[in-house]
Structure formats: C-alpha cells, structure tokens
VOLUM-263856 format. One record per residue (C-alpha): x, y, z. Coordinates in steps of 0.25 Angstrom, whole numbers, padded with zeros to 4 digits, always signed. Example, Ala and Ser with C-alpha at 12.3 -4.5 7.8 and 13.67 -1.06 7.14 Angstrom:
+0049-0018+0031;+0055-0004+0029;
//
This chain:
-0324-0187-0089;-0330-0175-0096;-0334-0170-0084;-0320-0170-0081;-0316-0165-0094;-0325-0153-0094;-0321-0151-0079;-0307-0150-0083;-0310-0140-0095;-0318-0130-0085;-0306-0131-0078;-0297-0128-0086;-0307-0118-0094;-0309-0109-0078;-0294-0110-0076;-0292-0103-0091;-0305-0095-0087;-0297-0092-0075;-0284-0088-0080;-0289-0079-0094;-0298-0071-0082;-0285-0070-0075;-0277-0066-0085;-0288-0056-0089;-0287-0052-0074;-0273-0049-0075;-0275-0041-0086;-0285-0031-0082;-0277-0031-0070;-0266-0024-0077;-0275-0017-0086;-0280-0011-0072;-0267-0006-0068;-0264+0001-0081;-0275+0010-0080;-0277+0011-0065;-0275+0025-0059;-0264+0023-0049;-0256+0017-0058;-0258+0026-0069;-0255+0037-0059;-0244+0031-0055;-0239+0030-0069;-0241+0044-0070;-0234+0049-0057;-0222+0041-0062;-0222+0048-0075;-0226+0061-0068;-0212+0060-0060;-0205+0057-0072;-0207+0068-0080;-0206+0076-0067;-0192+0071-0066;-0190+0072-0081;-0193+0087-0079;-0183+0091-0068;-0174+0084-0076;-0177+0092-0089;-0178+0106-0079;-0166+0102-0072;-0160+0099-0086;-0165+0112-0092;-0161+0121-0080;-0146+0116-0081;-0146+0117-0096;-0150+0133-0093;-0142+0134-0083;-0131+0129-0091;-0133+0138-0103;-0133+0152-0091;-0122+0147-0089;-0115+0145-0102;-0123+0159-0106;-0116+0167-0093;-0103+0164-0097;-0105+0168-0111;-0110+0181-0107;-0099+0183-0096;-0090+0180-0107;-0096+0192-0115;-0097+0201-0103;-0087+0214-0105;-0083+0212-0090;-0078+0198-0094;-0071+0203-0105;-0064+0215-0098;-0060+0204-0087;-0053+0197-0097;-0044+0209-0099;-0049+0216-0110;-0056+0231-0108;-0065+0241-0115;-0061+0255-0120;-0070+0265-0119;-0070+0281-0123;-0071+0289-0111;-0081+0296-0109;-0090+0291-0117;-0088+0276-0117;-0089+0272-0129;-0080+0258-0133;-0067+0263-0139;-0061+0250-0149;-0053+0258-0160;-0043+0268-0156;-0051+0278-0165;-0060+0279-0154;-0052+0287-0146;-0041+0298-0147;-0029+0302-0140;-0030+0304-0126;-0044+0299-0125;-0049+0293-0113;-0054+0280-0113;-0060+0271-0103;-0056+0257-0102;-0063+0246-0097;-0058+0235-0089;-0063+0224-0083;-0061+0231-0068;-0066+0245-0072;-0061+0255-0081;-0049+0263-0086;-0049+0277-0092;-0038+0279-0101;-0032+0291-0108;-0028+0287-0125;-0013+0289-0125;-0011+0282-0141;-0020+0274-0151;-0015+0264-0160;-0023+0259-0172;-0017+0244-0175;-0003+0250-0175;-0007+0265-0180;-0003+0273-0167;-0010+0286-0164;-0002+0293-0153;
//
C-alpha cells in the first residue's frame, strides 16, 4: 500500500514536474520570439512603412498647402497689378514728355499735353479746361 501511495505521489509529483517545465517551455518560447531577429525586423519594416507613409502624407499635405497659398498670393498680386487696375476701366495720367504721374490739376496747365493710360495702350491728349472741386480754369 505505500508502495502504491508513494507511486501515486511520483505520479502526480513528474505530471506537475512535467507541466511547470511546460509552461516554463512556453514561456521562453515567447520570450524567444520577442527578441528574435526576423521578427524584430519585421517589426521594424512595418514601422519603416508607416512613417514612409506618414511622410508622403505630410509632403503631399505640405506641397498642397503651398500650393494653395501661390495660389491665394497670385490673386492678391494680380489684383494689385496696374494692368488689372486699368482693365477695370480706370487710367493713369501722365505729363508728356516727361512722364511724370499728374493727380492734381496743378500739375498741368492749359494746352499741356498729357498722355493717358489705358488698359489697351495709350492716349495723348491736349488740356482744354482744369477744374479744382468746382473752381474752373478755362
């Protein structure tokens, strides 16, 4: 009967022996795979292709944001080019020959010639009267 009894205990005492050796087994097993090369390269290509992805995005993202502010700058300086402004009807007076910007009518006298600028090229134009806000100089 103890023969029996201690046969049963070495049983049971291997199987337990068996199963911690196991486990301890299992666990190396998956400490090996944490720290074994492939898979660490293949942890590292993965991230490698992330931030490859992440870049293009971020270039992608960065080229359209310039692109968008060329834009946005080219219609603010076609706005302010002269031409723009003469092809919305307005013009320039200038003092003939010299070319200088006439904006009072101090500027010139009678019978003066002016050149004045349009959006389609140029007129030269002789003074005929000056008026000053109502003041008329004939």
């Amino acid at each position: 009967m103890r023969l029996d009894d201690f046969s049963g205990r070495l049983e049971r005492s291997l199987v337990l022996q068996i199963k911690h050796s196991f486990d301890l087994l299992k666990r190396l097993h998956r400490h090996l795979d944490t720290v074994s090369p492939q898979i660490r390269i293949k942890e590292y290509d993965n991230k490698l292709e992330l931030n490859k992805h992440n870049l293009f995005k971020n270039i992608e993202i960065a080229i359209s944001k310039k692109q968008s502010d060329f834009r946005e700058q080219r219609i603010r300086l076609e706005a302010l080019n002269p031409l723009a402004i003469l092809r919305r009807g307005y013009s320039v007076t200038r003092s003939h020959p010299d070319g200088r910007v006439i904006m009072h009518p101090e500027q010139v006298s009678l019978h003066q010639e002016v050149e004045v600028l349009l959006a389609g090229g140029f007129l030269l134009c002789g003074v005929n009267r000056k008026s000053t806000y109502g003041e008329e100089n004939v």
